[in-house]
N, C-alpha and C positions, 0 to 999 in steps of 0.2 A: 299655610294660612297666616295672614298678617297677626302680629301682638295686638293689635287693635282689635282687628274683627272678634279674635278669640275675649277679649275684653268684653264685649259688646254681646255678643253670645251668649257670655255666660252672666250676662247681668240680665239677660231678658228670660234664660233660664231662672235665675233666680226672682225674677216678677214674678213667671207663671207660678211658681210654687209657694209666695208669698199668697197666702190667702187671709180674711181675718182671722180664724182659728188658729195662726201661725202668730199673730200676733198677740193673744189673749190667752194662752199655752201659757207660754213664757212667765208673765209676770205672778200667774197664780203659784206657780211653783219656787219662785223666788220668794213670794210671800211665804209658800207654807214649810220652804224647807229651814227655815233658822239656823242653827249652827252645821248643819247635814249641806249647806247652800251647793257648796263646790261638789261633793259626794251626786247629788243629785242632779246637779247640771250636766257633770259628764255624763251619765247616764243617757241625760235626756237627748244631748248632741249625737250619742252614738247610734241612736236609734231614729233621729228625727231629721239626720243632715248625712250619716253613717249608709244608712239603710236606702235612702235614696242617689246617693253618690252610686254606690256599689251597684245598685238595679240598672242604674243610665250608661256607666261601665260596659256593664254584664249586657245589655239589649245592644250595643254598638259593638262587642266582642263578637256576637253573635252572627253581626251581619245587620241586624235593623229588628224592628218589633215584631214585625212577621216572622221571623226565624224561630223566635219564644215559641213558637206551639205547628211551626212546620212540618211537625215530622208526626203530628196527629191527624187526623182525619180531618178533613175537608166541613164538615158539620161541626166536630168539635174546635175544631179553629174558629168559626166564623158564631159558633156560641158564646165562645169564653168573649173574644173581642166584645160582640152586640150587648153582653149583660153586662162586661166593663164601662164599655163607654154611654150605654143607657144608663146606670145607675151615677159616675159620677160625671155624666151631661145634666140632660132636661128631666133625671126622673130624682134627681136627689141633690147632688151638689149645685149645679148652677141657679136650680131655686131660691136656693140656702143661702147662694152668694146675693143673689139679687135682694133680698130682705134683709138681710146682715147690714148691707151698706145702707140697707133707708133707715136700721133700726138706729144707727151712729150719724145720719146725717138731717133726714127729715122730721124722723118720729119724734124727737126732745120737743121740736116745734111746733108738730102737727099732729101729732095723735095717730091714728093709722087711716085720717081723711086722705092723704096725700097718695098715699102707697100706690095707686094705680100710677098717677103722671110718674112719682120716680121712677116704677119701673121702667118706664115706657123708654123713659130718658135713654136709662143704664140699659134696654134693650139698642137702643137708636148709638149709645157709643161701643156698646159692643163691637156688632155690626160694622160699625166705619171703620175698627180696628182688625176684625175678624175678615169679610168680606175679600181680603187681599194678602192672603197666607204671606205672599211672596216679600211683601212689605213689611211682616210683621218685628223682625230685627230692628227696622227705624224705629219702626215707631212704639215699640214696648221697651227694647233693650235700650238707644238713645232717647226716647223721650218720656216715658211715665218712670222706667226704674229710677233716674236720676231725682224726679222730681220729689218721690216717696222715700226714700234712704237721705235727702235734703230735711223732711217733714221728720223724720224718725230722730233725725240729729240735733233736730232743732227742741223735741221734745226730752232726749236725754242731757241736752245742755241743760235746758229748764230746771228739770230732777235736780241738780250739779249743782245748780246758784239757789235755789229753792227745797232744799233737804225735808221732807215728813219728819223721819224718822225711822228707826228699825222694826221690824215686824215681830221681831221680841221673840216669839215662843214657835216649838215646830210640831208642824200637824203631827198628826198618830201615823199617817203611814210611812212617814220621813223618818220618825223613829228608829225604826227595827234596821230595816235594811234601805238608806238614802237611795243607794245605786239603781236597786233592783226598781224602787218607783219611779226613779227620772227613767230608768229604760221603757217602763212601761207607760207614761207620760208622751215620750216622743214617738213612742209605738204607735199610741191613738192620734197622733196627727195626723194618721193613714196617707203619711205622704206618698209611701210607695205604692199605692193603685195612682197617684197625683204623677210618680214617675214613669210607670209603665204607660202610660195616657201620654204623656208629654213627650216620652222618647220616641211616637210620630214626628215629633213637630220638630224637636230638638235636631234629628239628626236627618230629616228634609231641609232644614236652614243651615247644618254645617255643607252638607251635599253640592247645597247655591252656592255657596260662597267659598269651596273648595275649588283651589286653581291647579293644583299638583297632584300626583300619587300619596297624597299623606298619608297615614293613615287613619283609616277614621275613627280606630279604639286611644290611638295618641293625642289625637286632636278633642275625644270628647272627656278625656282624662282632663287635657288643660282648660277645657270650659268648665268640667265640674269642679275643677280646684278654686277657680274666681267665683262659681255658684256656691261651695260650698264653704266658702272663706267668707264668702258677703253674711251668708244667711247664719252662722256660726255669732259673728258678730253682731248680729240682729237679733239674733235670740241672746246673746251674753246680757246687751244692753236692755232689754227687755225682762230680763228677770231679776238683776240687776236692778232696774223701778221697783219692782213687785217688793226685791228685798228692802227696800227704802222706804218703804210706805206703812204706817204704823197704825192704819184704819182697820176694820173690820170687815170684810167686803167676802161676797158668795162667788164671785168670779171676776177674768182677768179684766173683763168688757168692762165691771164695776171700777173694778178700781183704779182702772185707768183712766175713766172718766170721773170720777172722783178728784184724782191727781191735777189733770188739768184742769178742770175747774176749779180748784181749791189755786190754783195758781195765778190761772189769767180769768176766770171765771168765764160767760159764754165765746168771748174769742178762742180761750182754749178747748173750749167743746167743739169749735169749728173745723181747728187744726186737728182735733182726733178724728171727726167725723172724717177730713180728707186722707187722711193717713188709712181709715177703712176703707171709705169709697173706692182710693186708688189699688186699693192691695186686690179687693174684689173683683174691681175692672179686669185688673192684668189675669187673675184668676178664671173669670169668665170668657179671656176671651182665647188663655191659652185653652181651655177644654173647647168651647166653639171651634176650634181649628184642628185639635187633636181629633172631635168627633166627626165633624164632616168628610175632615182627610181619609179617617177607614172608610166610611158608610159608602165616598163616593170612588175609590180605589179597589172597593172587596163587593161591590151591588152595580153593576152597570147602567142599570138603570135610572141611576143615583147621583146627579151633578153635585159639585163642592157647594154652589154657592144656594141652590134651591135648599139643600141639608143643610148649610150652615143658619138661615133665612128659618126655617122648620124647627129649630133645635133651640135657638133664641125664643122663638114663638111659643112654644110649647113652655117654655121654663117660666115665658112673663107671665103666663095663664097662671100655672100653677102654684106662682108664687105667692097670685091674687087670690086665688080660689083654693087650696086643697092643701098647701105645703105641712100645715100640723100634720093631717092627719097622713099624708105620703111620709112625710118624715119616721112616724113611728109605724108605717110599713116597709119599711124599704132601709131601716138603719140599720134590722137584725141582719138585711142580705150586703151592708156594705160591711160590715163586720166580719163577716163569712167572707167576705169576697178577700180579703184582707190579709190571711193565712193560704188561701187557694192561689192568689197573685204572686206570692212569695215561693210558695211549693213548684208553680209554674216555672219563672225564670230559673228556681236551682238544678229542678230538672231537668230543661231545656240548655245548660251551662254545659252536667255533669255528664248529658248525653251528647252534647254537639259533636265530640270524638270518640264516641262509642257508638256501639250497637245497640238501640234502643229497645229497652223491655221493658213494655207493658204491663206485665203485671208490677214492678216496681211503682212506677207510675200510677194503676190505677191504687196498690197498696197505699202509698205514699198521698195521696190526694185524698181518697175516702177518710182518715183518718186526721186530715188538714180538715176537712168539711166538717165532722163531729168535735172538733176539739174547736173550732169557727162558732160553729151553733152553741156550743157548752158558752163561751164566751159572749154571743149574742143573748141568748135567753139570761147570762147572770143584769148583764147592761141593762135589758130594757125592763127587767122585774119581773121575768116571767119563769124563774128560779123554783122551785118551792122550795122552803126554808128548809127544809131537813137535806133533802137532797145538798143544798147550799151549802150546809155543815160539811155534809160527808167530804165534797167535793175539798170545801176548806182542807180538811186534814190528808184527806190521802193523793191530790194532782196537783202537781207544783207547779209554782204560778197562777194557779185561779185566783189570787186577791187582787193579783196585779191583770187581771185580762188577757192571759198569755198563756193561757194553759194546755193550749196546743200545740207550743213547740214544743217538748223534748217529746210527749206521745209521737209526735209528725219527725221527730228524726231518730227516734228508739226505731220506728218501723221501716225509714227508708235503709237507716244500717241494716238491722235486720233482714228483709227483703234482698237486700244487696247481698248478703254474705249467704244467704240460703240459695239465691239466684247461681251464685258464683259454685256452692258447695255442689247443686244439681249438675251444674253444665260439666265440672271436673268430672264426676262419676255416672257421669253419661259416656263422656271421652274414653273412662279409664274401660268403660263395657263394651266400647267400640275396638280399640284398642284389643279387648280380650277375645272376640268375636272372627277377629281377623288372625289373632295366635292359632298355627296350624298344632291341632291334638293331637 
């Protein structure tokens, strides 16, 4: 494949993944990390740009997205997929996305009168962008990434010539250990349910535009080095403001509109509002295309463009009508979902050249699911305080939201070596069965 096309690829990989939470991430932890900056930014790259490299990799190793859960049953395959891309399509994200951008473009001016027509709008560009999967390389990868990474540059030049100030002091959880919070930081970008979703779309667009035997784990290596080169630097720059800014602000949406208005005053609120709008767009319209592409490839019943047309539709409603209240139903399962997605691809990796066992699997998932839910219920305050404690002191990583990994890999070792120990001394009484006495 051409140096260009792979150029181009991986810029419109790196759009869909650009969402506004990708952009408001950043600067709050450049804010709160203080002299910890660098300690906590690596962190945060390694889990926010690390984590979805490696999952876009690992789904193209594989074979394609379907391969991740191939070798499960026919039900649980076509479960895992429908609650993935229901939760971050029309039942949670694309909501989210659609009001985010009215909240940075219309709301400063309009109070929330407007919010139907925006959506309608951002439903109607959607759509023009979505409605033609085959197209989507032009027109995400050559024409919004450009425009948005233009807008982004044009804001860190700003910061550059128009300096705040330092952020001076660093929060409490920067303290103790920077690292372990930027990991858990870039954790919660939940990019990697954003990659397993994408890598439909990512690797149906290297497929088109593959002219040769390449290979397509080589080929998706060199688009996630330009996606993850791009977005490294996006996020640098981005916290980078955060660390320059010597305001007092509750998050990263604040104080980046703070910044730019303190600058250029409402023109700089316009340039921020487009820097969300566009980010949300690309965001919207890569899950629009990610979701239809399953619904209408895995339900026969189920055309692209009638799904894609339904998925939009469903998200404008909700975003007018119900999104608080779906939000705080459906955050606890995107949270869950979030360790189970991750459990998914390493199991589907570790077995692609073995012989698959199930109970590893279901060992290894159940206890992704409980240490998911421990981490949901602390997020949304549904903890009780003592319980909270306990958890504090004796499961590492509950302060940082992650307190599911080492229980989710104590028991896949575990499992593993018990698995291993049975099959040897099964063999060795086979073996003994067959010795003539």
């Amino acid at each position: 494949m051409p140096k260009q096309q792979i150029l181009y690829i991986g810029f419109m990989t790196f759009a869909l993944f650009l969402g506004a939470g990708n952009i408001i991430f950043p600067p709050m932890l450049g804010h709160g990390a203080g002299e910890e900056f660098y300690q906590a930014l690596s962190g945060f790259l390694l889990t926010s740009v690390g984590m979805p490299v490696l999952t876009l990799i690992a789904i193209s190793w594989l074979g394609g997205s379907d391969a991740i859960t191939a070798k499960l049953p026919r039900w649980a395959h076509l479960a895992f997929w429908s609650t993935l891309f229901l939760t971050i399509g029309p039942l949670f994200n694309m909501p989210r996305t659609f009001t985010v951008a009215y909240e940075f473009t219309g709301k400063p001016f309009f109070a929330d009168s407007g919010l139907l027509l925006a959506t309608l709008i951002f439903a109607v560009l959607t759509l023009f962008f979505a409605l033609k999967p085959a197209q989507i390389m032009s027109r995400v990868g050559k024409l919004l990434t450009p425009t948005i990474l233009l807008l982004i540059l044009f804001t860190v030049c700003s910061v550059i010539a128009y300096p705040h100030g330092a952020s001076g002091s660093t929060a409490v959880k920067y303290q103790e250990f920077a690292f372990a919070a930027g990991l858990a930081d870039g954790y919660m970008t939940m990019d990697v349910l954003g990659a397993i979703g994408f890598g439909w779309l990512v690797i149906n667009v290297i497929n088109q535009n593959s002219t040769g035997q390449v290979s397509l784990t080589k080929t998706m290596v060199r688009v996630t080095l330009v996606y993850g080169t791009v977005m490294c630097l996006v996020y640098i720059a981005m916290a980078w403001i955060g660390a320059n800014y010597a305001g007092k602000v509750s998050n990263g949406g604040e104080l980046l509109s703070d910044y730019m208005h303190w600058i250029y005053g409402t023109p700089g609120m316009l340039c921020l509002g487009a820097i969300m709008a566009l980010a949300c767009l690309t965001t919207a319209v890569g899950l629009t295309c990610a979701s239809a592409s399953f619904f209408s490839e895995n339900f026969k019943f189920i055309a692209y463009q009638p799904a894609a047309i339904t998925i939009v539709a469903v998200s404008t409603i909700i975003a007018n009508v119900g999104l608080d209240t779906l939000i705080s139903i459906t955050l606890p399962l995107v949270v869950i979902l979030h360790p189970i997605t991750i459990c998914v691809v390493g199991l589907a990796v570790y077995f692609h050249q073995r012989q698959t066992n199930y109970q590893v699997w279901t060992a290894t998932l159940c206890v992704s699911v409980i240490g998911g839910s421990i981490d949901a219920a602390k997020i949304v305050g549904l903890m009780p305080e003592s319980l909270s404690e306990y958890f504090a002191n004796h499961l590492p990583l509950y302060h940082y939201n992650a307190s599911w990994i080492l229980p989710t890999f104590g028991i896949f070792i575990a499992s593993t070596l018990l698995d291993k120990q049975l099959r040897k001394r099964k063999a060795q009484q086979g073996l003994h069965s067959l010795t003539p006495s």
